[in-house]
C-alpha positions as CSV (number, residue, x, y, z in Angstrom):
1,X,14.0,-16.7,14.4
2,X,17.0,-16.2,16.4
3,X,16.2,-14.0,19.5
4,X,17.4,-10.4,18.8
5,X,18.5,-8.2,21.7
6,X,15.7,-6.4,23.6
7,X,17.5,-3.3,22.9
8,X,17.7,-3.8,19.0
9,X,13.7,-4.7,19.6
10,X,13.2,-1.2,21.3
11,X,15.4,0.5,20.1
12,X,13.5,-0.1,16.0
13,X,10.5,1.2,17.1
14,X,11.8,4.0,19.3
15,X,13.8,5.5,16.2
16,X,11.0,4.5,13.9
17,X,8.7,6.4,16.2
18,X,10.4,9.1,16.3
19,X,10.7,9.5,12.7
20,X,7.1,9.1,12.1
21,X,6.3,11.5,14.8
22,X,8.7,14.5,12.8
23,X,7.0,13.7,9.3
24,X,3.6,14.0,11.1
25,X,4.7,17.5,12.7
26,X,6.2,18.5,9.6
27,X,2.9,17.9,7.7
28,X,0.5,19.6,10.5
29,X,3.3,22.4,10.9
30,X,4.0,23.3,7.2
31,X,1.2,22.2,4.8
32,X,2.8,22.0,1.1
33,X,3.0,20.2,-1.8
34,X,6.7,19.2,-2.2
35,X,9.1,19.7,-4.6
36,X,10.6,17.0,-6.6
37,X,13.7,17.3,-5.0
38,X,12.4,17.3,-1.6
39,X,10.3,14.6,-2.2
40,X,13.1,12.2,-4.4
41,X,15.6,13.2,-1.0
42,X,12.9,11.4,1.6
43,X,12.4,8.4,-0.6
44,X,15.9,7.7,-1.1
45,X,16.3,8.7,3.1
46,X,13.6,5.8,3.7
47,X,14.4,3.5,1.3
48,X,18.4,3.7,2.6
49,X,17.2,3.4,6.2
50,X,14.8,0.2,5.5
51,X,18.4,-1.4,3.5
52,X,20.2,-0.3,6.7
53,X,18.0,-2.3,8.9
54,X,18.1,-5.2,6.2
55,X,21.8,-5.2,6.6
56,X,21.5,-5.8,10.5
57,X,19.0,-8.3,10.2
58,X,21.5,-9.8,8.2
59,X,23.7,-9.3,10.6
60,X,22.1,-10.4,14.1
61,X,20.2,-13.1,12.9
62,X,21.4,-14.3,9.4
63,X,20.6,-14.3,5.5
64,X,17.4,-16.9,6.1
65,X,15.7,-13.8,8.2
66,X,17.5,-10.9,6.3
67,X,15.9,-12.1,3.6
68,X,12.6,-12.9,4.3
69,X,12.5,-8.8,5.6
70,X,14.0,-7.8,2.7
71,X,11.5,-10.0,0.4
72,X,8.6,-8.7,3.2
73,X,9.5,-5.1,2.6
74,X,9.7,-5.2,-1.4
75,X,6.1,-6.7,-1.1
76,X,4.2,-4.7,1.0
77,X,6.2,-1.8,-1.0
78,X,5.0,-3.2,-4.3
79,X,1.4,-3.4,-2.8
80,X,1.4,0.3,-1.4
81,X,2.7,1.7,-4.5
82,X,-0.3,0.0,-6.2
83,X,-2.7,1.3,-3.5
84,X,-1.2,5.0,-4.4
85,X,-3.1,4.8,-7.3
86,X,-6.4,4.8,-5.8
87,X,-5.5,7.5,-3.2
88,X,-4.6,9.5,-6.5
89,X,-8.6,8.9,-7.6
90,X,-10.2,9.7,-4.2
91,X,-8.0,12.8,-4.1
92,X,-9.4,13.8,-7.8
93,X,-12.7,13.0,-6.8
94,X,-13.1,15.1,-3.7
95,X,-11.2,17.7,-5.3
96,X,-9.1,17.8,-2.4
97,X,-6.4,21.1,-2.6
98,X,-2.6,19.9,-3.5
99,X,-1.6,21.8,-0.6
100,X,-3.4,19.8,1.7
101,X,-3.2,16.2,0.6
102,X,0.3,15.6,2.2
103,X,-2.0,15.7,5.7
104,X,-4.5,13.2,4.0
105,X,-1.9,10.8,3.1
106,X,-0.2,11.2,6.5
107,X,-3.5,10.7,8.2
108,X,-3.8,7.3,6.0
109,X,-0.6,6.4,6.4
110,X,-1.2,6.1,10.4
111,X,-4.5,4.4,10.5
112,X,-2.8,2.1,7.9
113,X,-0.3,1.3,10.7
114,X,-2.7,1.0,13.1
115,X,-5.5,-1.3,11.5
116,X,-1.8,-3.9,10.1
117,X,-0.7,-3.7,13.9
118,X,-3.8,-4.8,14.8
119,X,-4.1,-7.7,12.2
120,X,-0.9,-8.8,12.8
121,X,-1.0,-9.3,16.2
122,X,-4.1,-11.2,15.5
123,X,-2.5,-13.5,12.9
124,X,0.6,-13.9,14.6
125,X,-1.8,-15.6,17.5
126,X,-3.7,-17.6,14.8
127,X,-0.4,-19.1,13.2
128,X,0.8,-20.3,16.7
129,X,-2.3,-22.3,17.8
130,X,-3.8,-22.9,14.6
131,X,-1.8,-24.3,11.8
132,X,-4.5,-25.1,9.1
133,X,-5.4,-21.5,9.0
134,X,-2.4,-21.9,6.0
135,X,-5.1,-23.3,3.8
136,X,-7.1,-20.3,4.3
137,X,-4.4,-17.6,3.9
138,X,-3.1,-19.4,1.0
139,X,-6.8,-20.0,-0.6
140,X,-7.5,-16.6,0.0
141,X,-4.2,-14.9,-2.0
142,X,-5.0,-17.3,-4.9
143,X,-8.6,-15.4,-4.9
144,X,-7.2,-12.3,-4.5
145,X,-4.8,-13.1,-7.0
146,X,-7.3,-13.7,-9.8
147,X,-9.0,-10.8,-8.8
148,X,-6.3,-8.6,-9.4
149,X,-5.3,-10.1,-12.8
150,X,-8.7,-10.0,-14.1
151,X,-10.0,-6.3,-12.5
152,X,-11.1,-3.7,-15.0
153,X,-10.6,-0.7,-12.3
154,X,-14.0,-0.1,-12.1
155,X,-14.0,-0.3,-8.5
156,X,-11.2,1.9,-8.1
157,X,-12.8,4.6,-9.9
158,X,-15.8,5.0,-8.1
159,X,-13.4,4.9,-4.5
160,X,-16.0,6.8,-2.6
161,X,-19.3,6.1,-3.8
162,X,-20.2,3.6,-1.1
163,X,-23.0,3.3,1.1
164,X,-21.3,4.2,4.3
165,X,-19.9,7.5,2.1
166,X,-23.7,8.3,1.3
167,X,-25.2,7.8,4.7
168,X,-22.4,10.2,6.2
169,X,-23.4,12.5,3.8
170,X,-27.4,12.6,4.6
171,X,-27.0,12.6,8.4
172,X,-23.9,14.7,9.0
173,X,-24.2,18.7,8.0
174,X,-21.6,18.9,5.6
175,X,-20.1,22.6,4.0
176,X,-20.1,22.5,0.7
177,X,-15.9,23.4,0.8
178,X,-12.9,23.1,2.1
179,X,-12.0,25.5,5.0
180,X,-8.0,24.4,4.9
181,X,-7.6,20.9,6.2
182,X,-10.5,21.5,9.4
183,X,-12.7,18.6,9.4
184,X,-14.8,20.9,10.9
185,X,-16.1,24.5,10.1
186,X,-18.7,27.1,10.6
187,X,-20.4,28.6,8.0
188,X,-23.5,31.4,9.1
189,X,-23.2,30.3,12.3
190,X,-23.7,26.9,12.2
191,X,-21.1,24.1,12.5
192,X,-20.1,21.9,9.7
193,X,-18.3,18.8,8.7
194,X,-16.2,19.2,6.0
195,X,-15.7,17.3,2.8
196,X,-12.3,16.4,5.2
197,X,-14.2,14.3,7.0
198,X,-15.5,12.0,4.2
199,X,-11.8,11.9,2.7
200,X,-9.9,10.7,5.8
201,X,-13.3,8.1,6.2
202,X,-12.6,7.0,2.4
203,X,-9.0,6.4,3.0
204,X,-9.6,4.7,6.5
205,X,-11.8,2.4,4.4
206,X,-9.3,1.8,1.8
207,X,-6.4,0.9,4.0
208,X,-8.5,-1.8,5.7
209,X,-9.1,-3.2,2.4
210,X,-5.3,-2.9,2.0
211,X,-4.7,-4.8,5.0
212,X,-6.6,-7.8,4.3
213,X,-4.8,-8.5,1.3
214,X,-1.2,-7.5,2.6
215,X,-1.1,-9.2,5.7
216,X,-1.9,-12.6,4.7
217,X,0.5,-11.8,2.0
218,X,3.5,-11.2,4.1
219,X,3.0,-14.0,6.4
220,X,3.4,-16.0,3.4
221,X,6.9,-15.2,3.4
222,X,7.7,-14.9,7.4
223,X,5.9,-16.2,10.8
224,X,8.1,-13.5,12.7
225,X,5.5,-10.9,14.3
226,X,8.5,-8.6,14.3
227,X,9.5,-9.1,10.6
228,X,6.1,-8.7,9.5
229,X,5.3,-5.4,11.3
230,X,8.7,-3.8,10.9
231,X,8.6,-4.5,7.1
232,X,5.1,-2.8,7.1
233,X,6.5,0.1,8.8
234,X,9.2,0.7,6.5
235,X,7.0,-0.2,3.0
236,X,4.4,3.0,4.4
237,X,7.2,5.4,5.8
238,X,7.8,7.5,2.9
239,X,4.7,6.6,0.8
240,X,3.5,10.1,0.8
241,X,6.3,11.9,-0.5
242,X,6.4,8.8,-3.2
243,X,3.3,10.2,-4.2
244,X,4.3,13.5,-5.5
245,X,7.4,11.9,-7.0
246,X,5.8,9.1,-9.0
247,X,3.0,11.6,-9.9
248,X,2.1,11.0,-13.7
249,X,4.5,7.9,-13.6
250,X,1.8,5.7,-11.4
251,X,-0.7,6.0,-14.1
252,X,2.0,4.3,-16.5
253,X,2.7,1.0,-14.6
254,X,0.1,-0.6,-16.7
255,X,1.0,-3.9,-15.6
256,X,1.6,-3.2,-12.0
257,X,-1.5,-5.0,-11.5
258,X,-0.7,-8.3,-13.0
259,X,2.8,-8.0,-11.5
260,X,1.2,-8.3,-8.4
261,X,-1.5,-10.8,-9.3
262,X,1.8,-13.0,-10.1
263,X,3.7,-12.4,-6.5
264,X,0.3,-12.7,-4.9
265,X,-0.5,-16.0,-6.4
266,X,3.1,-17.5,-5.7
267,X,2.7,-16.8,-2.3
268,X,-0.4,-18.8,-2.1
269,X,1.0,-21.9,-3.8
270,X,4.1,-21.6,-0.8
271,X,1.2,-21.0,2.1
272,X,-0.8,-24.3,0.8
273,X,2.4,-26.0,0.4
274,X,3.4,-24.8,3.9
275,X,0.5,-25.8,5.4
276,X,1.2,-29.8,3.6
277,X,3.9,-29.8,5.4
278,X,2.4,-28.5,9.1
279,X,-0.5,-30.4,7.7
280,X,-3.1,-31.1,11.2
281,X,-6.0,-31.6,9.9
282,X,-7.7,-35.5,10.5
283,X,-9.3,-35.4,6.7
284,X,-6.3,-34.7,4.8
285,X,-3.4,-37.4,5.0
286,X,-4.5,-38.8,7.9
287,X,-3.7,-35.2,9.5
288,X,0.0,-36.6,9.0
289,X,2.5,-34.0,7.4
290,X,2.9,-34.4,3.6
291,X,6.3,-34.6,3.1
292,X,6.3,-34.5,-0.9
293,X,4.9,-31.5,-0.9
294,X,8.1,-29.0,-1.5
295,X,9.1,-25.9,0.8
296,X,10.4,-23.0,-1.4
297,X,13.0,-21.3,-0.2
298,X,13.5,-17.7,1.3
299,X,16.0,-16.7,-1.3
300,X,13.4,-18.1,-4.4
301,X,10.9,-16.1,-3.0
302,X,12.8,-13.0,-2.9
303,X,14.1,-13.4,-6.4
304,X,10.8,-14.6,-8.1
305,X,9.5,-11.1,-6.1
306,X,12.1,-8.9,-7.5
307,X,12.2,-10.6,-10.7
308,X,8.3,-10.2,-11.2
309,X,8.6,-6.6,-10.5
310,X,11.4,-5.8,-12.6
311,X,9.9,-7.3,-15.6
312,X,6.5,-5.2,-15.0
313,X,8.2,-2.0,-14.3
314,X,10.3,-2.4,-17.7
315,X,7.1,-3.7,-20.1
316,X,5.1,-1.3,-18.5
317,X,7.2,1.8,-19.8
318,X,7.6,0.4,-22.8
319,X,4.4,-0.1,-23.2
320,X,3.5,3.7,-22.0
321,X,6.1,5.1,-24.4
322,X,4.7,3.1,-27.5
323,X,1.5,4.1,-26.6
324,X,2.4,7.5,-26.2
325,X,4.1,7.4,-29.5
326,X,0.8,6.3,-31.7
327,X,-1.0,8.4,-29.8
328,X,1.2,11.9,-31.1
329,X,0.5,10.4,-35.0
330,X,-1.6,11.7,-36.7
331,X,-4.7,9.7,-36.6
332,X,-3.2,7.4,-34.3
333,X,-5.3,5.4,-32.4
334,X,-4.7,3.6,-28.9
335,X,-5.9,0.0,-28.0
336,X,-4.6,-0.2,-24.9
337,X,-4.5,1.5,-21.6
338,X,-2.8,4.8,-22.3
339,X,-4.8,6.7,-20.5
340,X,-2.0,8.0,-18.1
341,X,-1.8,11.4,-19.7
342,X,-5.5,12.0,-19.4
343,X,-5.4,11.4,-15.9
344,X,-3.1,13.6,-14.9
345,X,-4.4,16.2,-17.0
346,X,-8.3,15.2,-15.1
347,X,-6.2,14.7,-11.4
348,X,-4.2,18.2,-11.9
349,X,-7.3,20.2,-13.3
350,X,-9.3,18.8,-10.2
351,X,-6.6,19.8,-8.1
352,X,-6.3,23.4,-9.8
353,X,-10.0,23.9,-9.6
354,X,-10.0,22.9,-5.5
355,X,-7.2,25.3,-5.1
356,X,-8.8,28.1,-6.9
357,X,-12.3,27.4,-4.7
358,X,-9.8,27.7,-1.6
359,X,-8.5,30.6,-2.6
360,X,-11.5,32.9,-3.3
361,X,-12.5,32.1,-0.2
């Protein structure tokens, strides 16, 4: 990539920073669950500044880098509105008060940041001295791929019930509730974890999860350290208040999943075939590049990306609304996954009954 100037460099993650550093405050400062509007204003804010950045990449170093950011960002984007999904089901499942889950996501969001700027800087060293470790990123989406497209979201629902979960709860002396959004509290005199505590450990667990899926992923589609973190940055700024707007709307991108399964996969096929053509390894070819095998192109990936998406989105709501439509006839029966309304009828009346339990007390 074409050496930006040290200011721009700085400059990103000063203003990035910064902005991170208000939404945190703003959360800690003012606990809420926000409106529609105020949440549908942030998106739009963060999606506009991750397309003003696109249109400087553009700028300083040309539509082959501009593109692979944009086609980074819409990935990792894609991936954490998927990962929303499950943060909805550990929320319902540890009953965690609407007022306070703005803080939980903000909290995720950071180690989230964290644990990919940590991974990233470790595969950015990998790629440069080890080439052949394309085979394995590439291997590995393909696998993750498959189990995407064939997951029943069994896993999902039981986000939580894991061993390290369980052994938290047997050792540390936990309070039965809430006391606001302390992960610690006293109760008779003694001092207690909260159920906090095993929520922000749930979510830490999750976005490691998260990261060993989307980093490999996005490296499919750059080498540049800087494209690959800044594009994580911008597809988590935001994803909280994305939360309360999707609400009910997650549960209806039915085919999300396979959407993804399909953008995951293609990006393995371009890692193996990248790695044919960096090829050093003695038992294949001789460890002599394979110069048949084809490079795709920055500009295919981002439109088989977008495209896949598109089409998802569109045949998911579709889908939702004929679903939604046999289910209000009488004796209508469903055979697929319309489910959304009956989670957000379970999600809101676990929310309702945590906010009552925090009032009475």
């Amino acid at each position: 990539m074409p050496a930006l100037p040290l200011w721009f460099e700085i400059g990103t993650f000063v203003v990035l920073g910064i902005i991170l550093l208000f939404d945190l405050l703003l959360v800690v400062k003012r606990p809420h669950e926000p409106s529609m509007k105020e949440a549908g204003l942030w998106v739009a804010f963060y999606v506009g500044l991750a397309l003003v950045f696109a249109a400087l990449m553009f700028a300083f170093t040309g539509p082959e880098y501009g593109g692979q950011f944009v086609a980074g960002w819409i990935t990792e984007y894609s991936l954490s509105i998927d990962n929303l999904f499950v943060f909805i089901i550990i929320m319902a499942r540890f009953s965690v008060p609407r007022k306070y889950q703005q803080e939980v996501l903000m909290v995720g969001i950071i180690i989230a940041l964290v644990l990919r700027g940590i991974f990233i800087a470790l595969g950015a060293a990998v790629i440069e001295n080890f080439s052949w470790i394309f085979y394995i990123f590439g291997a590995f989406l393909l696998y993750t791929a498959y189990k995407q497209a064939t997951d029943s979201g069994e896993d999902e629902e039981h986000a939580g019930d894991n061993k390290l979960i369980a052994k938290l709860k047997s050792v540390l002396p936990m309070s039965e509730s809430y006391d606001g959004n302390k992960i610690r509290t006293v109760v008779d005199g003694k001092k207690l974890f909260t159920p906090m505590l095993i929520v922000f450990v749930t979510i830490g667990l999750t976005d490691l999860l998260f990261a060993v899926d989307s980093i490999p992923a996005i490296f499919g589609l750059t080498q540049s350290a800087f494209i690959v973190f800044t594009a994580n940055i911008f597809a988590l700024m935001g994803l909280r208040q994305l939360y309360f707007l999707l609400g009910g709307l997650m549960t209806r991108l039915i085919y999300l999943k396979h959407a993804l399964s399909v953008i995951l996969a293609f990006i393995g096929v371009k890692l193996v075939l990248h790695a044919m053509h960096v090829n050093e390894l003695p038992f294949i070819n001789g460890g002599e590049h394979i110069e048949w095998a084809p490079e795709i192109p920055t500009f295919v990936s981002l439109a088989v990306i977008i495209a896949t998406i598109v089409i998802a989105v569109i045949a998911s709501l579709i889908r939702s609304r004929s679903l939604e439509k046999a289910d209000a006839q009488p004796g209508g029966s469903v055979d697929g996954p319309s489910s959304a309304p009956a989670v957000d009828e379970g999600l809101d009346h676990a929310a309702d009954e945590a906010g009552a339990k925090d009032n009475r007390r």
